[in-house]
Backbone as ProteinMPNN parsed JSONL, in Angstrom:
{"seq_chain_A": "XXXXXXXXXXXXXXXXXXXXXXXXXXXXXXXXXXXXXXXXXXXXXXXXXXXXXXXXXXXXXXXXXXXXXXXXXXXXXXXXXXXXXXXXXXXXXXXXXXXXXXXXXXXXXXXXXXXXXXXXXXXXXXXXXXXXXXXXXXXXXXXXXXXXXXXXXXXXXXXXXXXXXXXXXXX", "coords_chain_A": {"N_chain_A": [[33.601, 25.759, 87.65], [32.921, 28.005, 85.263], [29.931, 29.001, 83.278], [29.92, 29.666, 79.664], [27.323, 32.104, 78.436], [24.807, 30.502, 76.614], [23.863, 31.124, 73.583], [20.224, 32.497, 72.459], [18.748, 30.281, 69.982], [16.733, 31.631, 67.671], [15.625, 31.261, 64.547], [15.34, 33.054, 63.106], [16.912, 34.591, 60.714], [18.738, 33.213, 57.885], [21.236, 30.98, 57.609], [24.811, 31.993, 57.167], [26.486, 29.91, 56.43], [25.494, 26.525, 54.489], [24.179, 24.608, 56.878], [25.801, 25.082, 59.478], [24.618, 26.785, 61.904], [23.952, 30.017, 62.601], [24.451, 31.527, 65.687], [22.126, 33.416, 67.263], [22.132, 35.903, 69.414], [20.447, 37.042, 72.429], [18.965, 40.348, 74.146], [19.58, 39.429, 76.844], [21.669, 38.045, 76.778], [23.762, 39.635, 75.878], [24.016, 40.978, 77.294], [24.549, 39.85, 80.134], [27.053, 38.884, 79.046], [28.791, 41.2, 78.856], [28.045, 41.912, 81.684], [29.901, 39.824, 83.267], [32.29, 40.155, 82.494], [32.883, 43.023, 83.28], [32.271, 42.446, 85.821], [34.815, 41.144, 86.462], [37.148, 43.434, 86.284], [37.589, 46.88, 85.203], [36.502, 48.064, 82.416], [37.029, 50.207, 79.074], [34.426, 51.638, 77.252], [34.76, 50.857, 74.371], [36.913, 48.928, 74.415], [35.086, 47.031, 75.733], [33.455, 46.693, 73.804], [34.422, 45.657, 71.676], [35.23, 43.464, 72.951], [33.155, 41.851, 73.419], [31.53, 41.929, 70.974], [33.559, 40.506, 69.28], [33.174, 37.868, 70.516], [31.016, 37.287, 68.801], [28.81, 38.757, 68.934], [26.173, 41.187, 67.269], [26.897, 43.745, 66.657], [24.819, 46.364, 66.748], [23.408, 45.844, 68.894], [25.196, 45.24, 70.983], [25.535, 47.879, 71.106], [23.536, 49.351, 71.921], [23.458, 47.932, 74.636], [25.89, 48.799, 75.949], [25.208, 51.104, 76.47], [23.123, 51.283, 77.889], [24.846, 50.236, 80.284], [25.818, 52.271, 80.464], [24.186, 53.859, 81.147], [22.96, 53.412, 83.627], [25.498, 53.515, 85.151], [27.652, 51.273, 85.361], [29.244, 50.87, 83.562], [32.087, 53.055, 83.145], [34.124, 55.047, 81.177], [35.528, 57.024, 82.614], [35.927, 55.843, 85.215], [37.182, 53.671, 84.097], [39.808, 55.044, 83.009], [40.844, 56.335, 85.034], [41.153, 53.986, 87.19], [43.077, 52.738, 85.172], [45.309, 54.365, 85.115], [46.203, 54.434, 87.808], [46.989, 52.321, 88.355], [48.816, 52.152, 86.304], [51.318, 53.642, 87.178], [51.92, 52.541, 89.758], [53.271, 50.922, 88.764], [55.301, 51.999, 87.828], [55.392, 53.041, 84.875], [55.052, 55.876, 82.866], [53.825, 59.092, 81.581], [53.574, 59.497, 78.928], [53.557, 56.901, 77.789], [51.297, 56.01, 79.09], [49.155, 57.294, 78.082], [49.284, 56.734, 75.391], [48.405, 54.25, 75.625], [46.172, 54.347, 76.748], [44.938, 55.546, 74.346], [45.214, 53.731, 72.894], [43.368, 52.027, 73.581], [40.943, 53.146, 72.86], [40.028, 55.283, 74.551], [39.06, 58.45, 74.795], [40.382, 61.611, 74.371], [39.853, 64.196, 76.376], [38.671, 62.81, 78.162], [41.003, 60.913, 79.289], [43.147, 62.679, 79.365], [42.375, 64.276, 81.236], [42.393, 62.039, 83.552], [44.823, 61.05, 84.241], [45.852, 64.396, 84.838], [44.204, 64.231, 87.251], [45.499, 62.181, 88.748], [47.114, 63.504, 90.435], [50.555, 63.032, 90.442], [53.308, 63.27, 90.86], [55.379, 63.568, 88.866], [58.152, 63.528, 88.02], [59.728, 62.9, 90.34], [58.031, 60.287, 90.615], [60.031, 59.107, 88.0], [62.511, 59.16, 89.052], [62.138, 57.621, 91.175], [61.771, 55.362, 89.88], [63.938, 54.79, 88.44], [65.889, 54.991, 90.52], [65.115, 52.199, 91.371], [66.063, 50.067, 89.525], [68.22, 50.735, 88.595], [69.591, 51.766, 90.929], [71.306, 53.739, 94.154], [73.249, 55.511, 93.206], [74.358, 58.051, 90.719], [74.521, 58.114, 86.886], [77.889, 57.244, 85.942], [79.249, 58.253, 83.771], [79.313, 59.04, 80.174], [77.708, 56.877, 78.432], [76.691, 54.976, 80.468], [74.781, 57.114, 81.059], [72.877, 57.577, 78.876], [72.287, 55.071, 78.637], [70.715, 54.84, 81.299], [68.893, 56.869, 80.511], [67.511, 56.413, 77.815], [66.166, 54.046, 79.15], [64.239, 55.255, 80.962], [62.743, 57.223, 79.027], [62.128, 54.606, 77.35], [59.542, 53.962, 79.67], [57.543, 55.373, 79.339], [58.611, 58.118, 79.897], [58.839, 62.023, 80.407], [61.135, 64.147, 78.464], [61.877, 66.27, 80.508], [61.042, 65.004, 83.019], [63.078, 63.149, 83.176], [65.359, 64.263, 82.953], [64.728, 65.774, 85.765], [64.785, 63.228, 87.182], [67.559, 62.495, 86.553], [69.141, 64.238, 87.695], [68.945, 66.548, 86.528], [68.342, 69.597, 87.376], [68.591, 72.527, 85.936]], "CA_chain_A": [[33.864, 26.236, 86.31], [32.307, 29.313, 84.809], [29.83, 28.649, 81.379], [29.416, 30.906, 78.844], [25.825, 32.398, 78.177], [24.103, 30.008, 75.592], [22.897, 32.004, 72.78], [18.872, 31.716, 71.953], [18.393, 29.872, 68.311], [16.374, 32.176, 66.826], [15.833, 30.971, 63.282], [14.55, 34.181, 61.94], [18.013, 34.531, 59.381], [19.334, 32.058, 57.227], [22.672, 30.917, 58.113], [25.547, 32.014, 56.078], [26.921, 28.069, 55.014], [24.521, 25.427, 54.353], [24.417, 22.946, 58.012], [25.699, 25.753, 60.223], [23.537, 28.095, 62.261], [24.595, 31.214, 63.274], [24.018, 31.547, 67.097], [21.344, 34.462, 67.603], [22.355, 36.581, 70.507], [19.703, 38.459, 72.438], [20.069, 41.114, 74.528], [19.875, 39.371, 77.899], [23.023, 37.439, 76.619], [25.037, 40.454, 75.759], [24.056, 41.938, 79.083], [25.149, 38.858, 81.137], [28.223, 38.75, 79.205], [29.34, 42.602, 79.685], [28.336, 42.108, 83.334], [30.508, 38.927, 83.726], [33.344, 40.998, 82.201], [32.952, 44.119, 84.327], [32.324, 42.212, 87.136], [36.268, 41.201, 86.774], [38.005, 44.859, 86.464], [36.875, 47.941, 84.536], [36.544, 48.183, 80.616], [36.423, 51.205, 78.771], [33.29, 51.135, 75.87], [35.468, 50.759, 73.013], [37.539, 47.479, 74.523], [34.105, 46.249, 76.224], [32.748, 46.348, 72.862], [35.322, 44.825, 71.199], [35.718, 41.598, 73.058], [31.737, 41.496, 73.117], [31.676, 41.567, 69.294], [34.839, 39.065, 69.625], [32.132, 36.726, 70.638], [29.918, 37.122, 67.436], [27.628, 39.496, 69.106], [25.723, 42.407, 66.89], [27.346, 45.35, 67.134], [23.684, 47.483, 67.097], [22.503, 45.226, 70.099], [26.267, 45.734, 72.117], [26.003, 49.502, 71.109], [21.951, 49.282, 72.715], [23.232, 47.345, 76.128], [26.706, 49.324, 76.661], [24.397, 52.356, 76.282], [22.217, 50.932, 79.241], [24.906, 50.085, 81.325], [26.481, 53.476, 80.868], [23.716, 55.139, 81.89], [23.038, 52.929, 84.9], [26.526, 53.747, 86.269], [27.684, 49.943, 85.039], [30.705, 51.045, 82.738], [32.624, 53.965, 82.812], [35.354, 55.139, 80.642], [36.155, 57.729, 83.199], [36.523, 55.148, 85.887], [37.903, 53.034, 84.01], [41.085, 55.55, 82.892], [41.156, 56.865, 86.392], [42.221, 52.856, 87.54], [44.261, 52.496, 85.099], [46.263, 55.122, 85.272], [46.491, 54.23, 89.342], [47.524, 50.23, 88.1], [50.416, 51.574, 85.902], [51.826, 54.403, 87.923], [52.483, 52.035, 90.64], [54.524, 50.06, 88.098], [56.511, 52.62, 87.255], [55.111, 54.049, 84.089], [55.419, 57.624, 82.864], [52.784, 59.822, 81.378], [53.744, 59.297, 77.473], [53.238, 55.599, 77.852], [50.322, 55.416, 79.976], [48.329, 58.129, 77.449], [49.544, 55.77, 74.41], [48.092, 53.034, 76.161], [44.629, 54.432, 76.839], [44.657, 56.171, 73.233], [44.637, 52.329, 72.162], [42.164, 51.26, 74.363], [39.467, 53.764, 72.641], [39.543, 56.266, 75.794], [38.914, 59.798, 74.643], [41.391, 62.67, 74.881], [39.676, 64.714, 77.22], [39.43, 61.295, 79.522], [42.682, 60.381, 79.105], [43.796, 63.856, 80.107], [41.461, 64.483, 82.841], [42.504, 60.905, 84.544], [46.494, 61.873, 84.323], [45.992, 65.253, 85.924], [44.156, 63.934, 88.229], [46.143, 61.033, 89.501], [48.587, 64.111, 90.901], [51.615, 61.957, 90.717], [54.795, 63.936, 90.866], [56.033, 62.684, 87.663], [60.018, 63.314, 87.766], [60.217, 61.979, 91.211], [58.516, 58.829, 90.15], [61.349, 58.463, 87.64], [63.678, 59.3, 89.978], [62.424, 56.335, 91.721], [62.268, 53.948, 89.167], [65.533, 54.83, 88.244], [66.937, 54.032, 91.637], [64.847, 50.736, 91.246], [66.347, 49.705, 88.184], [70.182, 51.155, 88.598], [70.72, 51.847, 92.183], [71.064, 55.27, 94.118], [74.553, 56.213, 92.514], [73.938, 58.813, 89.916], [75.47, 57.395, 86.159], [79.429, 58.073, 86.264], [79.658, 58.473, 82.327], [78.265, 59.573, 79.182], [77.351, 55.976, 77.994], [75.834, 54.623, 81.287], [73.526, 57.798, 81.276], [72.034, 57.328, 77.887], [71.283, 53.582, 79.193], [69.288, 55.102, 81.57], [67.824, 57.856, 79.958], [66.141, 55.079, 77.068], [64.91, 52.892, 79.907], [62.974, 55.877, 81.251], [61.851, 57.093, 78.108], [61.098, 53.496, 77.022], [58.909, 54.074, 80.561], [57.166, 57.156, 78.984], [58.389, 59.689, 80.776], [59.236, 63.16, 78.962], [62.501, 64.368, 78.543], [62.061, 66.946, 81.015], [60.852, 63.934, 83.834], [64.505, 62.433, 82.624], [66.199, 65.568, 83.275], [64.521, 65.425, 86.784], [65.567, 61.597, 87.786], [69.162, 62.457, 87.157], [69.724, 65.601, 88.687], [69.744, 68.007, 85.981], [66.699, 70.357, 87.551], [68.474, 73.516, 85.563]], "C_chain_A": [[32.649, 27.001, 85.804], [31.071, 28.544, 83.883], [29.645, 29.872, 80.923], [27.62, 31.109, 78.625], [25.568, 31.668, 77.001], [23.55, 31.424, 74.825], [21.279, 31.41, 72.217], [19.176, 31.354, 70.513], [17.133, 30.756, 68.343], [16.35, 31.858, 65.402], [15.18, 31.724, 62.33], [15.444, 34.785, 60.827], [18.426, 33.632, 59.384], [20.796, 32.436, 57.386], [23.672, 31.334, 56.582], [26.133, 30.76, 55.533], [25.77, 27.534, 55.629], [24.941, 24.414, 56.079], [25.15, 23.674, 59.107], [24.744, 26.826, 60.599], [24.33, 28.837, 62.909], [24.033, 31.172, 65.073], [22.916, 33.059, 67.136], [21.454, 34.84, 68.957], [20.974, 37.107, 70.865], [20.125, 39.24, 73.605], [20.399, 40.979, 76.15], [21.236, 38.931, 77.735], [23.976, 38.324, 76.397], [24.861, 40.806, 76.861], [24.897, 40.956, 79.52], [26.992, 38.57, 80.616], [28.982, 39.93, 79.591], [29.541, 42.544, 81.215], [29.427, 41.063, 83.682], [31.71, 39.599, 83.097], [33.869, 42.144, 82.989], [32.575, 43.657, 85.839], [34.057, 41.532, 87.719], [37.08, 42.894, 86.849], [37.09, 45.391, 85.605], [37.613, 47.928, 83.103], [36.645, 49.23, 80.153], [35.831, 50.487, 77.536], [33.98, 50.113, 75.169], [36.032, 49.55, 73.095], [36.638, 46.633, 75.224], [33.447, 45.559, 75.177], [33.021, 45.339, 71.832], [34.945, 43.074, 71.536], [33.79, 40.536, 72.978], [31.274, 41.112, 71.11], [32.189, 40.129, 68.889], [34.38, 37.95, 69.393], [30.739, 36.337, 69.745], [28.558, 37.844, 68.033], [27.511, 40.8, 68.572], [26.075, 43.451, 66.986], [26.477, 45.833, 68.055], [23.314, 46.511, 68.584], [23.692, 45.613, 70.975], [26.138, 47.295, 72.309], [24.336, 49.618, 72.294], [22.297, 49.074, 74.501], [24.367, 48.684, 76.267], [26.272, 50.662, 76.754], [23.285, 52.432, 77.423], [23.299, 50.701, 80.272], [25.764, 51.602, 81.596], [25.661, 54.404, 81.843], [22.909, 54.49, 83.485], [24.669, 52.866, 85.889], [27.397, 52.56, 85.953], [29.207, 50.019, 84.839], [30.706, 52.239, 82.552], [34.17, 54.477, 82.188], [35.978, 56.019, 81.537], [36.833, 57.205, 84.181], [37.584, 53.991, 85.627], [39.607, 53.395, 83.459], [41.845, 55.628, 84.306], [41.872, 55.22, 86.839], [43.356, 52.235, 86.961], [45.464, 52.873, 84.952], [46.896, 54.652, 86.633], [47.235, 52.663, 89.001], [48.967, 51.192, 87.655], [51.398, 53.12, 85.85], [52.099, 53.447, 89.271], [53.182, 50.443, 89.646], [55.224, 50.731, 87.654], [56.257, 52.986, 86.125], [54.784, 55.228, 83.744], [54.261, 58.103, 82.051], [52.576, 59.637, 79.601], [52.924, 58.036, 76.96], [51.632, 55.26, 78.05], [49.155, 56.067, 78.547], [48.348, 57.2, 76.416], [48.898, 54.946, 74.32], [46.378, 53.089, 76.24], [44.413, 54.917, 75.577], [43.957, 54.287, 72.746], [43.662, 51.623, 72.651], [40.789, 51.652, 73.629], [38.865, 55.126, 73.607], [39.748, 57.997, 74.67], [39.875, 60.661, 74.654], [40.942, 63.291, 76.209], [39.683, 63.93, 78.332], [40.25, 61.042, 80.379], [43.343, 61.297, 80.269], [43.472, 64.035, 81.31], [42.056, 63.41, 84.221], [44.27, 61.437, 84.784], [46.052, 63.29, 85.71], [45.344, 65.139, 87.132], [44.18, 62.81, 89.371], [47.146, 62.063, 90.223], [49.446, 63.521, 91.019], [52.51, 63.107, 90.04], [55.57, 62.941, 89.959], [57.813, 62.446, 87.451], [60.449, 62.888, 88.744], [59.396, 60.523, 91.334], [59.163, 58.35, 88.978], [62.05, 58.309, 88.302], [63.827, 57.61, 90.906], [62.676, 54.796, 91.25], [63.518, 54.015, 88.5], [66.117, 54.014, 89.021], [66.617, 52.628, 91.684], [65.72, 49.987, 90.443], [68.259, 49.419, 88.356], [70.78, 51.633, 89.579], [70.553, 53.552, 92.443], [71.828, 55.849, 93.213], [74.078, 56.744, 90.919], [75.203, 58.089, 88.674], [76.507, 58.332, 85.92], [79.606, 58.671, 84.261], [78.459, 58.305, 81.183], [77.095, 58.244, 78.832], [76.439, 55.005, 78.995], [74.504, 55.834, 81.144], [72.566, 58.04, 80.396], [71.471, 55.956, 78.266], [70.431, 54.019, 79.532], [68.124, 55.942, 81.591], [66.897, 57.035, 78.6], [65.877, 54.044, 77.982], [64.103, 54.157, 80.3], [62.378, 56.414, 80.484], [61.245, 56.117, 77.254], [59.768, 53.171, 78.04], [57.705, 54.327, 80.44], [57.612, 57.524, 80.023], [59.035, 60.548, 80.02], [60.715, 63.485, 79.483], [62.534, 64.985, 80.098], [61.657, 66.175, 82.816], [62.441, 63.63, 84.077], [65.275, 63.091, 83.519], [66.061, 65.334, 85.164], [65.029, 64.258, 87.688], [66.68, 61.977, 87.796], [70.007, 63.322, 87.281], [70.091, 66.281, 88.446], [68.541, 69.365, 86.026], [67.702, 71.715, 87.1], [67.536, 74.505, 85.86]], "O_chain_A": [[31.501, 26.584, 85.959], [31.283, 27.338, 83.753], [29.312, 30.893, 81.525], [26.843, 30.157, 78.696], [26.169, 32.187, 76.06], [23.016, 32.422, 75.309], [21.083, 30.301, 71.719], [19.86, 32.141, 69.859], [16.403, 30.459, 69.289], [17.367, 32.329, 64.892], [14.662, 31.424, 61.254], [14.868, 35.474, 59.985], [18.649, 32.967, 60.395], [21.388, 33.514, 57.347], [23.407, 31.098, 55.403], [26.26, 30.577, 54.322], [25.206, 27.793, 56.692], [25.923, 23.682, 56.201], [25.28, 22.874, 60.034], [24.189, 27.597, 59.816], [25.243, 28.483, 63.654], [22.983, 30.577, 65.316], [23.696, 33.964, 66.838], [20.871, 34.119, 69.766], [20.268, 37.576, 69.972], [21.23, 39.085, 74.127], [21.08, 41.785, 76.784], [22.055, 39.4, 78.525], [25.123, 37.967, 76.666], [25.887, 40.967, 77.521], [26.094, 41.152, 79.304], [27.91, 38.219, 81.357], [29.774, 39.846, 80.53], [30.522, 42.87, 81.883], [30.067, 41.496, 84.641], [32.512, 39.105, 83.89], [35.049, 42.256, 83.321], [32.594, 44.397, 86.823], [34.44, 41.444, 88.886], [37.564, 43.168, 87.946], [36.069, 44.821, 85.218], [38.798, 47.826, 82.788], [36.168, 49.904, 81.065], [36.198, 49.47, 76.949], [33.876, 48.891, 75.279], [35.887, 48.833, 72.104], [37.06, 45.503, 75.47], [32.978, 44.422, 75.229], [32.287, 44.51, 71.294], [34.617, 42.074, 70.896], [33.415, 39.397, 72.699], [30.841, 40.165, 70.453], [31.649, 39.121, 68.435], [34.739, 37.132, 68.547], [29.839, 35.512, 69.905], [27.429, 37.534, 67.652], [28.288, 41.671, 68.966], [25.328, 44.244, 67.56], [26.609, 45.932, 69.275], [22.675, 47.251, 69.332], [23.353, 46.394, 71.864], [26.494, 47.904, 73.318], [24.425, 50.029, 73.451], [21.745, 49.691, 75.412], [23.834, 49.707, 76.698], [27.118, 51.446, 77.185], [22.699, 53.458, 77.768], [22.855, 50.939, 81.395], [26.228, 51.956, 82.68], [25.972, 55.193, 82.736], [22.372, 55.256, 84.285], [24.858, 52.324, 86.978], [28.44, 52.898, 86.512], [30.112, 49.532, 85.516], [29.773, 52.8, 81.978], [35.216, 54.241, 82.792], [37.2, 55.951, 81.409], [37.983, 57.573, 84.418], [38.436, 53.508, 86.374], [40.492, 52.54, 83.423], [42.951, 55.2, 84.636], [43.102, 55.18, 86.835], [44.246, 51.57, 87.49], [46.466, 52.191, 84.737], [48.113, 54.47, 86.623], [48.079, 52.175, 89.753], [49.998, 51.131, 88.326], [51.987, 53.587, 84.875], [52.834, 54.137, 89.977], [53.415, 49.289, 90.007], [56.038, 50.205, 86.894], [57.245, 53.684, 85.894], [54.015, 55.743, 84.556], [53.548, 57.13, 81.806], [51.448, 59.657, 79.11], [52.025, 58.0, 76.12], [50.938, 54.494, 77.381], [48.373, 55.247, 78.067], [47.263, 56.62, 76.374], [48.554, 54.561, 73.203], [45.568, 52.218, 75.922], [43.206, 54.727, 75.42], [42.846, 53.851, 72.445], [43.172, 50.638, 72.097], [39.781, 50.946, 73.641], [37.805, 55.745, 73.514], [40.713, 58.279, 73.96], [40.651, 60.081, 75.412], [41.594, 62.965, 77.2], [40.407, 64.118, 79.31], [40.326, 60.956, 81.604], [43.805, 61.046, 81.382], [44.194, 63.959, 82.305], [42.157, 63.728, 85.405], [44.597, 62.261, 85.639], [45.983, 63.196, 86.936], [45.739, 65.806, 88.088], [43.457, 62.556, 90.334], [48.134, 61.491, 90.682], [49.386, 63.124, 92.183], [52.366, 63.651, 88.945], [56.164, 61.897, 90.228], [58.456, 61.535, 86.929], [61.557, 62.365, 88.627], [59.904, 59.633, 92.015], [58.974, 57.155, 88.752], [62.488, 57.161, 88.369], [64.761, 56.856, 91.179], [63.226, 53.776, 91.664], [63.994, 52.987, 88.018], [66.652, 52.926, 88.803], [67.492, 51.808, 91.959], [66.142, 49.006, 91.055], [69.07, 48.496, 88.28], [71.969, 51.951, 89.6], [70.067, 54.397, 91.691], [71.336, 56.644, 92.412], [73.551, 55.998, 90.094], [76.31, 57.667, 89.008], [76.436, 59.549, 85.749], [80.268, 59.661, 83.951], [77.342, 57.789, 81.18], [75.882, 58.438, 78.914], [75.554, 54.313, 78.491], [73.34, 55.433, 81.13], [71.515, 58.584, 80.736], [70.259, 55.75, 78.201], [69.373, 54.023, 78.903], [67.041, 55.939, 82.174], [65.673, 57.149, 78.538], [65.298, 53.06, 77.521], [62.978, 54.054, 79.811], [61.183, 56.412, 80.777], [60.25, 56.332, 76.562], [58.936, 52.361, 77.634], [56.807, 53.81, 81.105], [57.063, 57.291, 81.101], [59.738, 60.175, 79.08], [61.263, 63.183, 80.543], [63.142, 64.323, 80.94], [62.008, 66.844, 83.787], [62.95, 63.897, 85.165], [65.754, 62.677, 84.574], [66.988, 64.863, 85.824], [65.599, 64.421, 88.767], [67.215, 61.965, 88.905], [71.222, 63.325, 87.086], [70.986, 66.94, 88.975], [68.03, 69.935, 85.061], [67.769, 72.359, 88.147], [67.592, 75.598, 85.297]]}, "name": "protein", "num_of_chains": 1, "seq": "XXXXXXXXXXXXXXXXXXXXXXXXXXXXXXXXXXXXXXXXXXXXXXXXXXXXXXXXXXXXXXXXXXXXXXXXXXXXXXXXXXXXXXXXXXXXXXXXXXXXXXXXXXXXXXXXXXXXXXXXXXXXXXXXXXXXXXXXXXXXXXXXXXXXXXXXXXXXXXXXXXXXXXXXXXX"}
């Protein structure tokens, strides 16, 4: 079983209630926790910083370390779009979704974008396939089956024109 990093007592600020002490972080303890975080999968800043905060640690001291491990190579938001674009493209998510997904994370636009175009993933034939996953090869016989599965693949993200692609209207 794991422990968490003890924080040093420091008793150089007075606690906010009377008979609690605040824990005083320093900045080996935010390091060790970032690294024990990024040593499970990749973070970007913004949700590294987060869950570091989470834990009652200083902003200015998280903004100080994730600023050291950026520039030691440590944490990257680029690497960390780039995997997860690769995670949820092999679950079958579409380009709408996935962008949505890193917007909320804190990832950048240019990032974002950059990691997409260059996952090259032939976007209307992986609907096509999670289609057939989902509902089989047989293309839908009627109006009301093919709206089914035109809102599961845009509940997917994928763009209309993906859609169009999966069920075999390449006009």
């Amino acid at each position: 079983m794991r422990k968490r990093p003890k924080p040093s007592n420091n008793h150089d600020d007075e606690p906010d209630s009377p008979g609690i002490e605040a824990p005083a972080f320093e900045r080996n303890d935010v390091r060790r926790a970032a690294m024990n975080l990024l040593a499970r999968r990749e973070y970007g800043r913004a949700e590294l910083s987060g869950r570091l905060a989470g834990k009652g640690m200083p902003e200015s001291l998280v903004a100080e370390v994730l600023d050291e491990l950026t520039a030691e190579g440590l944490q990257s938001d680029v690497r960390f779009a780039e995997a997860f674009v690769q995670a949820r493209v092999g679950r079958g998510q579409g380009p709408v979704r996935i962008r949505m997904e890193l917007e909320r994370r804190g990832v950048s636009g240019d990032t974002l974008e950059n990691a997409l175009e260059e996952s090259e993933t032939d976007w209307p034939k992986l609907a096509g396939a999670v289609r057939r996953k989902r509902f089989g090869g047989e293309q839908p016989g009627d109006f009301r089956e093919r709206a089914r599965q035109m809102r599961f693949l845009q509940y997917r993200g994928f763009t209309a024109d993906h859609i169009r692609g999966a069920l075999g209207d390449d006009d």
